[in-house]
C-alpha positions as CSV (number, residue, x, y, z in Angstrom):
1,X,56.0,-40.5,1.8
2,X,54.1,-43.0,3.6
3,X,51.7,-41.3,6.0
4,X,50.6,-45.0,7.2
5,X,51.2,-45.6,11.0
6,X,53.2,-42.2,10.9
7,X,51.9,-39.9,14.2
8,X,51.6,-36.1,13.6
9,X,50.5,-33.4,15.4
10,X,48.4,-31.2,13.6
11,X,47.7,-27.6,16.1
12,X,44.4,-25.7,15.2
13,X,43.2,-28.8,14.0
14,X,39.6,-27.5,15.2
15,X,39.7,-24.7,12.3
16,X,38.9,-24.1,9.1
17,X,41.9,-25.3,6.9
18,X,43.5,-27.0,10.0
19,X,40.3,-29.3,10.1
20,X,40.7,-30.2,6.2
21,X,44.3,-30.6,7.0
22,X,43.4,-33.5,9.7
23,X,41.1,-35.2,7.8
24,X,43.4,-35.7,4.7
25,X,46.0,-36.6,6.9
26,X,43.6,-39.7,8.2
27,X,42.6,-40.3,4.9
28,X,46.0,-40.8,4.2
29,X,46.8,-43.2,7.1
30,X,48.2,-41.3,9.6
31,X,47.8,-41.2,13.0
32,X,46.6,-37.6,13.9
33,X,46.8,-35.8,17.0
34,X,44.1,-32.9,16.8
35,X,45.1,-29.7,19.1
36,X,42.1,-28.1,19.3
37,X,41.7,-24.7,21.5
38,X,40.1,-25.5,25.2
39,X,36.8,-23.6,25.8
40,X,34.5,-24.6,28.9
41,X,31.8,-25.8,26.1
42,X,34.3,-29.0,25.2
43,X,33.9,-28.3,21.6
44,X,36.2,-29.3,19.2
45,X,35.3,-26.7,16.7
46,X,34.8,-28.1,13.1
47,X,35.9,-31.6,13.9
48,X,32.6,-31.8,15.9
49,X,31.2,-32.0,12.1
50,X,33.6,-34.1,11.1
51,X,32.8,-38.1,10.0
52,X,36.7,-38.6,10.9
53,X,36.4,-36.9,14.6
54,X,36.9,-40.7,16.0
55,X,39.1,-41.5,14.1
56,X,41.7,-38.4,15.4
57,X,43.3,-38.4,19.3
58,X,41.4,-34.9,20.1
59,X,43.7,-32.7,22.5
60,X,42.3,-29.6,23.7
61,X,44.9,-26.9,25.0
62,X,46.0,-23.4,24.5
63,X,49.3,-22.9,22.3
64,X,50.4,-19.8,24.5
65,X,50.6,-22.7,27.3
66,X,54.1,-24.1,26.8
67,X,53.2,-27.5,29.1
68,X,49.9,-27.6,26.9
69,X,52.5,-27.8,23.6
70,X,54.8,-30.3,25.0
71,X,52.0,-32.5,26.5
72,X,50.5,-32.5,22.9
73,X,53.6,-32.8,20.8
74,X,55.4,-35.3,22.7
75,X,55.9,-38.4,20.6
76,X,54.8,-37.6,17.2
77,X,56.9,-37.6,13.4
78,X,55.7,-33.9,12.5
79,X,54.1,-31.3,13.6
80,X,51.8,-29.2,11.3
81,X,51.4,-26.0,13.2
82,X,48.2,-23.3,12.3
83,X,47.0,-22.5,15.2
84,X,46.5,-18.8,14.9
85,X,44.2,-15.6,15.8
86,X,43.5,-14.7,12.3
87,X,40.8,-12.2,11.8
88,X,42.4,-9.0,10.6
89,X,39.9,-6.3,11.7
90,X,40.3,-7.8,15.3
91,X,43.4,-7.2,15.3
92,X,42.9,-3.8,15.2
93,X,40.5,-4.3,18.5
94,X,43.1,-6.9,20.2
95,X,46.6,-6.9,19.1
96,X,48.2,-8.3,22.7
97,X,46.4,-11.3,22.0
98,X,47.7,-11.9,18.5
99,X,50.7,-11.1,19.8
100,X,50.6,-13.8,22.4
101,X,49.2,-16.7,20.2
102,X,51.0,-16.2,17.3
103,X,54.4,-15.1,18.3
104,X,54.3,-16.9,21.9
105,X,52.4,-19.9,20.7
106,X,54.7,-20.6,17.6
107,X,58.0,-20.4,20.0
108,X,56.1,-22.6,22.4
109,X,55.9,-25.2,19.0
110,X,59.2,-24.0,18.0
111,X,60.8,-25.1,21.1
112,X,58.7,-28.3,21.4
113,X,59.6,-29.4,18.3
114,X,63.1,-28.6,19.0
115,X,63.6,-30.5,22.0
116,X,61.3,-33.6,21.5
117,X,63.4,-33.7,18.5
118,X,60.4,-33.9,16.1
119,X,61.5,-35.0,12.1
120,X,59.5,-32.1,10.5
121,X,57.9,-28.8,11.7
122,X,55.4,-27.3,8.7
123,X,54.5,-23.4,9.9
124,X,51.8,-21.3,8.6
125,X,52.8,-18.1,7.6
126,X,50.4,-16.0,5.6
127,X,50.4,-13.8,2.1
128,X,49.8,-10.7,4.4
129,X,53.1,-10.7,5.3
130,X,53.9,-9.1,2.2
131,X,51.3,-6.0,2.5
132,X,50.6,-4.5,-0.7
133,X,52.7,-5.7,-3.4
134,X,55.9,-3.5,-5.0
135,X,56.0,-6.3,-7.7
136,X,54.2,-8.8,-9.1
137,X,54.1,-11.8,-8.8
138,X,55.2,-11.5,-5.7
139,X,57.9,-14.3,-4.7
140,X,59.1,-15.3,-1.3
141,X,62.2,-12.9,-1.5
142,X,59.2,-9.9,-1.9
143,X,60.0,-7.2,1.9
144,X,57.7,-8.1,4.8
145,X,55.6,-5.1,5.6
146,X,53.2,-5.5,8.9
147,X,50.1,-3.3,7.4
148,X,48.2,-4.6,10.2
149,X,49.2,-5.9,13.9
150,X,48.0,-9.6,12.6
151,X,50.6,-9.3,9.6
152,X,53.1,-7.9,12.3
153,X,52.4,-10.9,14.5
154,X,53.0,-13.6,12.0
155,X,56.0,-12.1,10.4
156,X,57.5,-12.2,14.3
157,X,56.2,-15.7,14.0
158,X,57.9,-16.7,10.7
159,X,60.9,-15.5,12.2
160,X,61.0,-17.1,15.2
161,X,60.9,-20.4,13.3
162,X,63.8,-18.8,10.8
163,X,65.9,-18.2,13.9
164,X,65.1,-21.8,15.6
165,X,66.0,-23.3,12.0
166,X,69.5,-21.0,11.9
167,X,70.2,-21.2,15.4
168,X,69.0,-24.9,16.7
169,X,68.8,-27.0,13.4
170,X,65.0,-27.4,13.6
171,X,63.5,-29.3,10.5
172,X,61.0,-26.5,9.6
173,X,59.1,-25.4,6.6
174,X,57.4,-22.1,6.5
175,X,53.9,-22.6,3.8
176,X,52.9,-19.2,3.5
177,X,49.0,-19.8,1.7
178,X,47.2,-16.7,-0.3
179,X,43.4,-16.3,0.8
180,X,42.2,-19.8,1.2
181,X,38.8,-20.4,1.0
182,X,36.2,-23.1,0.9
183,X,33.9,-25.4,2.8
184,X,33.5,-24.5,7.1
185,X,35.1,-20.9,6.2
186,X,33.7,-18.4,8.6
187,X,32.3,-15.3,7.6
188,X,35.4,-12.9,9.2
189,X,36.5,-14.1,5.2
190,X,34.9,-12.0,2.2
191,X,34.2,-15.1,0.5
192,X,31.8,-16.4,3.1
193,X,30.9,-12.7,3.4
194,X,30.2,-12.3,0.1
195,X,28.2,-16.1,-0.6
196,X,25.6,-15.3,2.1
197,X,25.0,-12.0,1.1
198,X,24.0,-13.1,-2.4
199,X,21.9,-16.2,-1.1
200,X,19.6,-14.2,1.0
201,X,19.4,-10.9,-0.7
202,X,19.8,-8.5,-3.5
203,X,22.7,-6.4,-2.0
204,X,26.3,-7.5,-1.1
205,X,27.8,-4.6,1.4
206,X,31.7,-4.4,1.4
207,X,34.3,-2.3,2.1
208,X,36.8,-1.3,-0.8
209,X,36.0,-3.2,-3.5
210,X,39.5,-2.9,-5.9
211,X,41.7,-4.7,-4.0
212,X,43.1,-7.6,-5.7
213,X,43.5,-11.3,-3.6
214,X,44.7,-14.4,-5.4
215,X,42.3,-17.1,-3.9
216,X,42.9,-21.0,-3.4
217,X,40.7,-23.4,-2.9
218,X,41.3,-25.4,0.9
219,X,41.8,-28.7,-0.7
220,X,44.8,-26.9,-3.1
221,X,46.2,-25.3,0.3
222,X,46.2,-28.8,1.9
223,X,48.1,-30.2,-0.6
224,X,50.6,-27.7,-0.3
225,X,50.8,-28.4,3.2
226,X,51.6,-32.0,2.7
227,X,53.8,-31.8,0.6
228,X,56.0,-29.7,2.5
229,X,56.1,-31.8,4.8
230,X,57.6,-34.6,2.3
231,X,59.9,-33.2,0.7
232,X,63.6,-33.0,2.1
233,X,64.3,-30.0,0.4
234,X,61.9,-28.1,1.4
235,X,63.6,-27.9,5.3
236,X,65.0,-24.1,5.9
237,X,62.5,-22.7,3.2
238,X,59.9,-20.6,3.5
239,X,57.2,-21.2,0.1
240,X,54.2,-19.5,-1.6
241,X,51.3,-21.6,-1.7
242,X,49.4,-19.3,-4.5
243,X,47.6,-19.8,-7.4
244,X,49.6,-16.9,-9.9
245,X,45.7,-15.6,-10.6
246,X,44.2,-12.5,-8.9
247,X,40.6,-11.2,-8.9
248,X,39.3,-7.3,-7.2
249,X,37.1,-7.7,-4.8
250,X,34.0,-6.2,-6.4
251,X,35.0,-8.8,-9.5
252,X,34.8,-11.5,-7.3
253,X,31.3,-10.3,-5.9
254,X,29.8,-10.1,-9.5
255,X,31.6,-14.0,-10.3
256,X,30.0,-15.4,-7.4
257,X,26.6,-13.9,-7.8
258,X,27.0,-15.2,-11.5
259,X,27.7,-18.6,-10.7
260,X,24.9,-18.7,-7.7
261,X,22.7,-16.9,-10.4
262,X,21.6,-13.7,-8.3
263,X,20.9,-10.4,-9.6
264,X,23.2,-8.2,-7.0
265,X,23.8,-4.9,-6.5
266,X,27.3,-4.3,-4.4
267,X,27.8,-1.3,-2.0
268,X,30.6,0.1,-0.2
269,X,30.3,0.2,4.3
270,X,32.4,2.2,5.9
271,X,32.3,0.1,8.8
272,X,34.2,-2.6,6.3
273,X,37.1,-0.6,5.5
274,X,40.4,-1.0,7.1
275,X,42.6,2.1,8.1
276,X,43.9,3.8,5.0
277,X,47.5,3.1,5.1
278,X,46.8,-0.4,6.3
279,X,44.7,-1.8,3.1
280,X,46.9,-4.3,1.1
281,X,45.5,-3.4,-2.2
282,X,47.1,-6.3,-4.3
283,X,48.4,-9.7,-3.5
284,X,49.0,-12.2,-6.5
285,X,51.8,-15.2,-6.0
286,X,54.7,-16.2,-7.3
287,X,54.4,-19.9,-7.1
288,X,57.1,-21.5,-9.2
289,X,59.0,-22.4,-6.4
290,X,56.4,-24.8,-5.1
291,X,56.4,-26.1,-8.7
292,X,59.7,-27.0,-8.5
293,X,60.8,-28.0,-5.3
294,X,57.6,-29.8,-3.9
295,X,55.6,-30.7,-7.2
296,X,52.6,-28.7,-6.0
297,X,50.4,-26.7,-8.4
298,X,46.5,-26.2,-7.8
299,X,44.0,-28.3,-8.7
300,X,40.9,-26.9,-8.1
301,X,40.1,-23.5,-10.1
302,X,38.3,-20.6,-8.8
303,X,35.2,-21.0,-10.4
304,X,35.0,-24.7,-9.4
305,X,36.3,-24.1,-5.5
306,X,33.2,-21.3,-5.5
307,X,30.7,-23.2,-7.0
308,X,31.8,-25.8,-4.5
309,X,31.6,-23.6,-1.8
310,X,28.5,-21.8,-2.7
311,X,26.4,-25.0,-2.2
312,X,28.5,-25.9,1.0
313,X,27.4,-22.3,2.6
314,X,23.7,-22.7,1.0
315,X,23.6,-25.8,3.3
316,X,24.5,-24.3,6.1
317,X,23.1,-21.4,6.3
318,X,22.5,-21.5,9.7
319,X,25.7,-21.0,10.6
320,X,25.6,-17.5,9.3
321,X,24.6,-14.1,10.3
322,X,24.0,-12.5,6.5
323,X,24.9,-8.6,6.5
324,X,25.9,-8.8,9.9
325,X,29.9,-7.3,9.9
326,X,32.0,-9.8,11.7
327,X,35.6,-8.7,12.8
């Protein structure tokens, strides 16, 4: 596909994958709209770092606002929709508001794209959807199980954009990305958790360290994204964007200390656990189907996406709060 003159929408755009997201897509020619979330500062989030910024129509609104939806959707080819409350521990603090944003903000995007009659609608989902895998690798026909109210919340949102697909016709694609990491990641993530941790000290503090996560570098994610939103038959489909690799937790602590070259020593907080019953212990993808029906495979490794990422962090340090828990 031709992205050149071709106006999209891209919601979230101020975040950390939807940020990468929008400047590919201007990379590629496109003519990007960037919802970003209104706050009272003007921000734009990450775009406010971004060399492309000017080269993106910026429109700050709230996705839980159906006017602010329409008003931002109205007129473009496709809609790339990621706007999300994401941090799981909050969720634990907050759920009404996840509940709001992601099940009432994708309807509002839903319904937009719906009646403004929009060519393609590519939806977010997420690999904790899935909770704890009962097989592996764990394809997109693997049960939903909402461990936690954020997993709840976006499988209500994946179905909303099933049912608007069934019910209305809507040109949607559900992406549903393992743990994306990278560049302008913040540290509610354990990579950016774990990188700071090891560039200012000798002790990384976790919570359980055996989970397994099957990690993908942004740029591999983004891909994945556009992609789906090329291919004709990827409409009505809901796809894995994993790498079919997985890594525990405390393995992934030693690996990045290795490739930073820090001696660590890793404990276990408490305060960094989630509730017992609500700890996805394993999550590794099933990605043929990407393979297959949109050509996408990943093209960064782990080892080079870290090493990437480590310096990225070590730059910015100052955006960082080391040992500090965020939820």
């Amino acid at each position: 596909m031709d992205w050149k003159n071709k106006s999209v929408l891209v919601t979230g755009a101020g975040g950390f994958i939807g940020s990468h997201l929008a400047e590919k897509l201007v990379e590629l020619g496109a003519d990007v709209r960037a919802m970003v979330h209104y706050n009272a500062l003007g921000t734009y989030g990450w775009l406010d770092q971004s060399a492309l910024c000017e080269k993106m129509t910026v429109v700050p609104g709230d996705i839980t606002d159906r006017d602010s939806v329409f008003h931002a959707a109205d007129g473009v080819d496709t809609i790339f929709h990621l706007a999300a409350l994401i941090a799981i521990p909050y969720s634990y603090k907050a759920p009404s508001s996840y509940v709001r944003a992601n099940i009432e903000g994708t309807m509002n995007v839903a319904q937009a794209a719906k009646d403004l009659r929009i060519r393609r609608m590519v939806h977010t989902s997420t690999s904790e959807v899935y909770g704890t895998a009962r097989y592996v690798p764990i394809d997109e026909k693997h049960v939903l199980q909402g461990q936690s109210p954020y997993s709840a919340t976006k499988i209500g949102a994946d179905k909303i954009v099933e049912a608007y697909t069934l019910s209305f016709g809507l040109p949607a694609v559900t992406v549903r990305p393992f743990n994306t990491f990278g560049p302008r990641q913040s540290a509610r993530a354990v990579i950016p958790t774990i990188i700071t941790q090891v560039l200012s000290g000798k002790t990384v503090a976790l919570g359980n360290l055996t989970p397994t996560r099957d990690l993908n570098f942004v740029s591999n994610t983004v891909d994945g994204f556009i992609a789906a939103a090329t291919k004709e038959a990827a409409i009505g489909q809901t796809i894995n964007l994993g790498t079919g690799r997985e890594i525990s937790i405390g393995d992934l602590a030693n690996l990045i200390a290795k490739i930073a070259g820090r001696p660590i020593t890793i404990e276990s907080q408490t305060e960094r656990l989630r509730p017992n019953a609500s700890e996805v212990e394993r999550l590794l993808a099933d990605n043929a189907l990407a393979k297959n029906l949109l050509g996408w495979e990943p093209r960064i490794s782990l080892e080079d996406g870290l090493a990437t990422t480590i310096k990225w962090v070590e730059a910015h340090m100052e955006r960082y709060r080391p040992g500090v828990y965020v939820v």
